[in-house]
C-alpha positions as CSV (number, residue, x, y, z in Angstrom):
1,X,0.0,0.0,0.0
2,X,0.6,2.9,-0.5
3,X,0.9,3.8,3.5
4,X,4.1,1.1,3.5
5,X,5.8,3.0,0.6
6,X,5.7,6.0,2.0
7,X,9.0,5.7,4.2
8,X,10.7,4.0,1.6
9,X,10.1,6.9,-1.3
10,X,11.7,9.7,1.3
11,X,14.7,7.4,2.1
12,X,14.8,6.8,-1.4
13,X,15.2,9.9,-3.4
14,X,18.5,10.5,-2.9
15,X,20.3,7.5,-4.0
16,X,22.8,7.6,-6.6
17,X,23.0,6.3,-10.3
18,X,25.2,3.4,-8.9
19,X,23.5,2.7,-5.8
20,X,20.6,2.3,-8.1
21,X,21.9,0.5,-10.7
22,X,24.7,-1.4,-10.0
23,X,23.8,-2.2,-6.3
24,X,20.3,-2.2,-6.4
25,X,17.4,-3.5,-8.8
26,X,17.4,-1.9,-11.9
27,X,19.9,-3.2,-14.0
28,X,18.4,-7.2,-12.9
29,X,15.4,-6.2,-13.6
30,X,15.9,-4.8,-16.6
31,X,17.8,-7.6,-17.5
32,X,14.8,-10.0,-17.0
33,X,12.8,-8.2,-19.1
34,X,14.9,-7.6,-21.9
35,X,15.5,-11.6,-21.6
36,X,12.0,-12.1,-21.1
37,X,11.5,-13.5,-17.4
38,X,8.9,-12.8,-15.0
39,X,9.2,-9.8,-13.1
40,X,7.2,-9.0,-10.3
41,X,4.6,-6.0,-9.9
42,X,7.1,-4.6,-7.2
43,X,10.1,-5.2,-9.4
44,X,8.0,-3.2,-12.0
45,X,6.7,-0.2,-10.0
46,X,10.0,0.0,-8.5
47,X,11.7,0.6,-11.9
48,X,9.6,3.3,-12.6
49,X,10.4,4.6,-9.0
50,X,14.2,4.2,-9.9
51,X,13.9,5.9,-12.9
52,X,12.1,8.9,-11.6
53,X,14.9,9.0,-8.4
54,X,17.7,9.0,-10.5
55,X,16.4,11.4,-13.5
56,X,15.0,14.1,-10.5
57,X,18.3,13.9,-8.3
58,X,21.0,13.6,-10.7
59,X,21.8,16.2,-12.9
60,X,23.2,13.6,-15.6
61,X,20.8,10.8,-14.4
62,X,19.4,10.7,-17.5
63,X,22.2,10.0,-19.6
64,X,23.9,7.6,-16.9
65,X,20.9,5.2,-17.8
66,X,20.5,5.6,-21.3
67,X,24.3,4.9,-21.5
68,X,23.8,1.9,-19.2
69,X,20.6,0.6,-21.5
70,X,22.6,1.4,-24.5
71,X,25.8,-0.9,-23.0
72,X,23.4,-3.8,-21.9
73,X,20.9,-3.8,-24.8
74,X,24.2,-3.8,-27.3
75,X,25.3,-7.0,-24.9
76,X,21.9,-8.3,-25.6
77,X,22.5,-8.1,-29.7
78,X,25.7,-9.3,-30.0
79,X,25.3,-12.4,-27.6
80,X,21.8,-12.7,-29.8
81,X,24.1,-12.5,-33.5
82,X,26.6,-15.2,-31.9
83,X,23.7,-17.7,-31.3
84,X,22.5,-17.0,-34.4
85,X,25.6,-16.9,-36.6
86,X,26.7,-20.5,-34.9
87,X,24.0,-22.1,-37.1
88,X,25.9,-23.6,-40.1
89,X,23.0,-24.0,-43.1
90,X,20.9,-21.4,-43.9
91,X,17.4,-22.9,-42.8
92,X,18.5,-23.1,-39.4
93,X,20.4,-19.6,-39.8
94,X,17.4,-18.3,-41.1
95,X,15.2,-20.0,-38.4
96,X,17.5,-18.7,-35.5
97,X,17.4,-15.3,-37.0
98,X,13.5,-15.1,-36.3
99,X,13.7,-16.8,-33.2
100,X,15.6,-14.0,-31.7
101,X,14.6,-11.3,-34.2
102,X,10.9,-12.2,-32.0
103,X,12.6,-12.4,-28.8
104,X,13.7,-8.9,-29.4
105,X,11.0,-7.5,-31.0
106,X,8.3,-8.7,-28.2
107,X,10.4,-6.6,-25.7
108,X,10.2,-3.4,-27.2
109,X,6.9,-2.9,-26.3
110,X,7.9,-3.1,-22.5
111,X,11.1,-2.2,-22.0
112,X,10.7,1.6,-22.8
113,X,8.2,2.4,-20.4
114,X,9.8,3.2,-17.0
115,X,12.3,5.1,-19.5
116,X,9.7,7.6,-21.1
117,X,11.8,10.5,-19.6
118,X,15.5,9.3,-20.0
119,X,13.9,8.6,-23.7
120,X,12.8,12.2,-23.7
121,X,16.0,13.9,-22.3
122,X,18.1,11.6,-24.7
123,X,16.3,12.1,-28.1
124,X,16.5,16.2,-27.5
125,X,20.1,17.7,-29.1
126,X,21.1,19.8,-26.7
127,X,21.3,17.7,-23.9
128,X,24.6,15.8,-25.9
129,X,23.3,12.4,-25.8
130,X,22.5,10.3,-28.8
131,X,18.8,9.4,-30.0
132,X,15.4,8.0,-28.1
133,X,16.0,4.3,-25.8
């Protein structure tokens, strides 16, 4: 409830990238789902909580994530093109190409909600960062 959050959200809000990141939830649970595993309602709202700490506390929040998303969704592809490419003939190349090509693909619809506003901050030129999560 909301009641039992409450606590937590004040203590919360000024953790660090890191803290956040590398110590804490988000990068596991992004993990899950961009390798499609369950992940819990908490592990869910919390992400969006995460998100919301870093990006309001941290003047560079923003761009600590989206290069952290960048780094782990690039991890993602490449370990994706080495299952793929060791497939010798080209029906099961081709076959392993749409198996993750889908795998991919049924993520994108999740993963870039709890990073609307890292998208946001990202996509605009003058902040220096590259294009949308």
């Amino acid at each position: 409830s909301s009641l039992t959050r409450t606590p937590r959200m004040l203590t919360d809000l000024g953790r660090t990238f890191e803290e956040r990141w590398e110590k804490g939830q988000m990068k596991p649970t992004t993990s899950k789902i961009l390798h499609q595993q369950a992940v819990t309602k908490q592990e869910w709202q919390d992400l969006f909580w995460d998100v919301h700490g870093i990006t309001s506390w941290d003047e560079r929040g923003s761009h600590k994530i989206y290069d952290a998303l960048k780094d782990m969704i690039k991890r993602f592809v490449d370990d994706a093109q080495k299952r793929v490419m060791a497939n010798q003939d080209d029906s099961a190349l081709l076959k392993a190409y749409i198996a993750e090509w889908s795998r991919f693909f049924a993520q994108t619809s999740y993963l870039p909600k709890p990073y609307m506003k890292v998208s946001l901050v990202a996509s605009n030129p003058s902040t220096g960062s590259g294009g949308p999560v």
